[in-house]
Every structure is written in C-alpha cells, then in structure tokens.
C-alpha positions as CSV (number, residue, x, y, z in Angstrom):
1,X,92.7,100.9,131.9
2,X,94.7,102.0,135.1
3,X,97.5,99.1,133.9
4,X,97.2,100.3,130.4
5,X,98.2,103.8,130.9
6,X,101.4,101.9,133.3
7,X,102.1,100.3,130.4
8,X,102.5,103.1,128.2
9,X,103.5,105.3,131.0
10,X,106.9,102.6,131.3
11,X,107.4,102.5,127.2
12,X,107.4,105.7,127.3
13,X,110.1,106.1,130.1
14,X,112.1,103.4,128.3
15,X,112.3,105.4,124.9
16,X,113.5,108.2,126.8
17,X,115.6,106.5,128.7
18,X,117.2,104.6,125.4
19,X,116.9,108.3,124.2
20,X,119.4,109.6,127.0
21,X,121.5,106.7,126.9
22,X,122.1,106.7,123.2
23,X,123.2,110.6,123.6
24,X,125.7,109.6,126.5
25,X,126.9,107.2,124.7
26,X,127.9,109.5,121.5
27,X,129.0,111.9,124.3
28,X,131.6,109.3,125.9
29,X,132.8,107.9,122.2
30,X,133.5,111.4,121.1
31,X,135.5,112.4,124.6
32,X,137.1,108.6,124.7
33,X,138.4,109.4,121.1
34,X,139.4,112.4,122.2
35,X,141.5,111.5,125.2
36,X,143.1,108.2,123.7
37,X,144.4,110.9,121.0
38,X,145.2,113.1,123.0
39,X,147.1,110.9,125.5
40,X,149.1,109.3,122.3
41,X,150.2,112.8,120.8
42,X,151.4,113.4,124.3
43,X,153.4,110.0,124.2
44,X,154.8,110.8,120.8
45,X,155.9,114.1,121.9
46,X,157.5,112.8,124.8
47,X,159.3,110.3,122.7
48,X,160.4,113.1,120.2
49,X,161.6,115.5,122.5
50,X,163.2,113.1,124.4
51,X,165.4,111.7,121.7
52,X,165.7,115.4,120.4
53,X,167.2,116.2,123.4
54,X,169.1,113.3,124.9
55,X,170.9,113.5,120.8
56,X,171.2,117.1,121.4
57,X,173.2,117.6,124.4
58,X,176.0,115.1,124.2
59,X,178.8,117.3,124.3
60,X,182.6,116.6,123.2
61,X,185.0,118.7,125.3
62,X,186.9,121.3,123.2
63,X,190.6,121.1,122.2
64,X,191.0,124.3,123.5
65,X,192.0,126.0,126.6
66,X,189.2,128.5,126.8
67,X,186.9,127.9,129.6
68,X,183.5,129.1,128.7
69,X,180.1,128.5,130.5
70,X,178.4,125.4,129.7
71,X,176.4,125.1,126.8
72,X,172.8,123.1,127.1
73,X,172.8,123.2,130.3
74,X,169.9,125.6,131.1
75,X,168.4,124.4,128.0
76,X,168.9,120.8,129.2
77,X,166.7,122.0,132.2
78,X,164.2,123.5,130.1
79,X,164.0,120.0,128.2
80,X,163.3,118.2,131.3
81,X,161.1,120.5,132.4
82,X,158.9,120.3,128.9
83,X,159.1,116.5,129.2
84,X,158.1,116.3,132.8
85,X,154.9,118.5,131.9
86,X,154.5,116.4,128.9
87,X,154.7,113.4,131.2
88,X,151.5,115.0,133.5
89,X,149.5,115.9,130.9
90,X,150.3,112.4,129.2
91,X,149.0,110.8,133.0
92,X,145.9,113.6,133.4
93,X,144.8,112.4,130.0
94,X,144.8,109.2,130.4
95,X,143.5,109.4,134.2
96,X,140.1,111.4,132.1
97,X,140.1,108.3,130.1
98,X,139.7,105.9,132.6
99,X,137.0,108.1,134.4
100,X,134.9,108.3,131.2
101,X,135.1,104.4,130.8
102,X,134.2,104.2,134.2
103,X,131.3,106.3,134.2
104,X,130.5,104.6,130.6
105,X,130.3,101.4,132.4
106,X,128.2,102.8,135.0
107,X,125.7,104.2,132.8
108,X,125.2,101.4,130.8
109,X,125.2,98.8,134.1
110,X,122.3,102.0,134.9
111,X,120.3,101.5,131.9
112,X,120.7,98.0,131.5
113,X,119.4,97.5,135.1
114,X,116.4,100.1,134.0
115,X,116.0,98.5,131.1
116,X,115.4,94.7,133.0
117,X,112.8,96.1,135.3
118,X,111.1,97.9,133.0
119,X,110.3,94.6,131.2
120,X,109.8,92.8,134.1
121,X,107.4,95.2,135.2
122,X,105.7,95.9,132.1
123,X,105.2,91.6,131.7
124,X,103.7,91.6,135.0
125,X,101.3,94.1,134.3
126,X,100.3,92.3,130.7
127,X,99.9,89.4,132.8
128,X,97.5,90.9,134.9
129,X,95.8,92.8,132.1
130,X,95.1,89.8,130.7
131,X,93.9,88.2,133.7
132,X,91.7,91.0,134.7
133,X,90.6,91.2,130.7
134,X,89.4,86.9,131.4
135,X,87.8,88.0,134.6
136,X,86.0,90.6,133.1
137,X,84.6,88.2,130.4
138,X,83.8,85.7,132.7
139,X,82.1,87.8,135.1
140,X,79.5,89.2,131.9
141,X,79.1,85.6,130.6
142,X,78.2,84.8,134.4
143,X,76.1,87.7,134.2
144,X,74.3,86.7,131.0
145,X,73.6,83.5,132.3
146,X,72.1,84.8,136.0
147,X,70.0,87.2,133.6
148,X,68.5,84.1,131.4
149,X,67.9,82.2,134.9
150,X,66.6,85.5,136.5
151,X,64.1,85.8,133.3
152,X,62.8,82.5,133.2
153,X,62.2,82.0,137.5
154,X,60.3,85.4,136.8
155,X,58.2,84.1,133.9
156,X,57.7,80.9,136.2
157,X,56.7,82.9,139.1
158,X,54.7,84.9,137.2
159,X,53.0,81.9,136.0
160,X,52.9,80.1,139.5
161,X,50.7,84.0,140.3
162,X,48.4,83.8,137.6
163,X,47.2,80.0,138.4
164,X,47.2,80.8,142.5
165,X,45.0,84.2,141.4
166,X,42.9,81.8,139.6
167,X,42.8,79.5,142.0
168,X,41.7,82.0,144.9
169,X,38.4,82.4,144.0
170,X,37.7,78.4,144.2
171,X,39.2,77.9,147.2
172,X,37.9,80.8,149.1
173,X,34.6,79.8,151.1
174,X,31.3,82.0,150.8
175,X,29.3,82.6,153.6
C-alpha cells in the first residue's frame, strides 16, 4: 500500500510537472515570437532609416557665392544617433532571444530529466509491488497449507490420546 500511494504520489508530480512545463512553454513561444519580431522591425527600421538618410544628405554645392551654414548636418547627427539606438535595441532584442531559448532548453533538459526518473522510479516500484503482491500470495498459500498439516497432526494426535487413554487402564497394575 505504502508503494501504491508512491506511485500515485509520482503520477501525480508528473502531471503537474507536464502541467508547469506546458505553461512555460506557451510562455517562451509567445516571448520568442515576440522578440524575433521585435528584433526584425528593429532591422527594417535600421535598413529604412539608413537609406532614408544616407539618400538624404548627399549634398551638391551651390552655384552661388553665399556661404550659409551647413544643411543636414545636425540632422545627419541626429540620424546616426536614431540608427545607433536602433542598432542597441536591435542587439538587446536579440540578446532576450537567446536567453529565452536558453532558458527553454534548460527547462525542457529539466523536465525531460524529471520526466526519466520519474518512470524509472515508478517501474521499480511496480516491480516490487508485484513482487511483494507474489510474496504475499505465496506466503497465504504456505499458510493454507501449514493450516491443513496443522489440522490433520492435531486430529492424529488427538487420535494417538484417545487410544493411549484407552490403553491406560490395561496397562496400569492393581494392587
């Protein structure tokens, strides 16, 4: 009875376990989506911008004589500037993205390993159910069997009594 409740005890730990792991799972699809999106907007921003601005600010000098300030060039600055944040957020994104696999992978190596036990340990202790289930059986047809050869020494016994009481009497001298 004691392994019986271990097994149900351990399929009942698995089922939460597969529970759990089917929830992170969901979890890390949804964020994985979410960051490979994320990190290719990102990339086709970059890639917009980029030829946005690099078509932007090509300048042709002026025919005329007028020296004015330059034009695009704090707004060249600002461009880089966007691109290089771009370019971070771009790397952060995909850095989260790798973590997530990585903490995917670990999880499932987790459950999987969890998982193994579990059946080893839950086959080992059907094994020895069954085992102890023989043993029991064996030990109450051995049982049955010392009670038959209990039954019939005592009827011989009792037997063996009633002739020696009989035979008492015979044998005893009388003065």
């Amino acid at each position: 009875k004691d392994l019986e409740s271990e097994v149900a005890d351990i399929d009942k730990e698995q089922v939460d376990a597969t529970t759990i792991r089917n929830e992170e799972h969901a979890d890390y699809q949804k964020a994985a989506a979410d960051y490979r999106d994320s990190a290719a907007a990102v990339a086709k921003a970059i890639e917009v911008l980029k030829s946005y601005y690099e078509g932007a600010f090509i300048q042709v000098k002026s025919s005329t004589a007028k020296a004015g300030p330059a034009l695009g060039g704090a707004k060249s600055d600002t461009a880089h500037t966007i691109i290089s944040v771009l370019e971070m957020s771009e790397e952060d994104f995909t850095t989260l993205l790798a973590e997530t696999e990585e903490t995917e992978s670990q999880a499932l190596k987790a459950f999987e390993k969890l998982s193994d036990e579990n059946k080893v340990s839950k086959a080992s202790k059907l094994a020895e159910i069954k085992g102890k289930t023989s043993e029991a059986k064996s030990l109450k047809v051995q049982l049955e069997h010392h009670q038959e050869d209990y039954d019939s020494v005592s009827a011989e016994l009792d037997a063996v009594n009633a002739y020696l009481d009989k035979l008492a009497p015979e044998c005893e001298s009388k003065a």
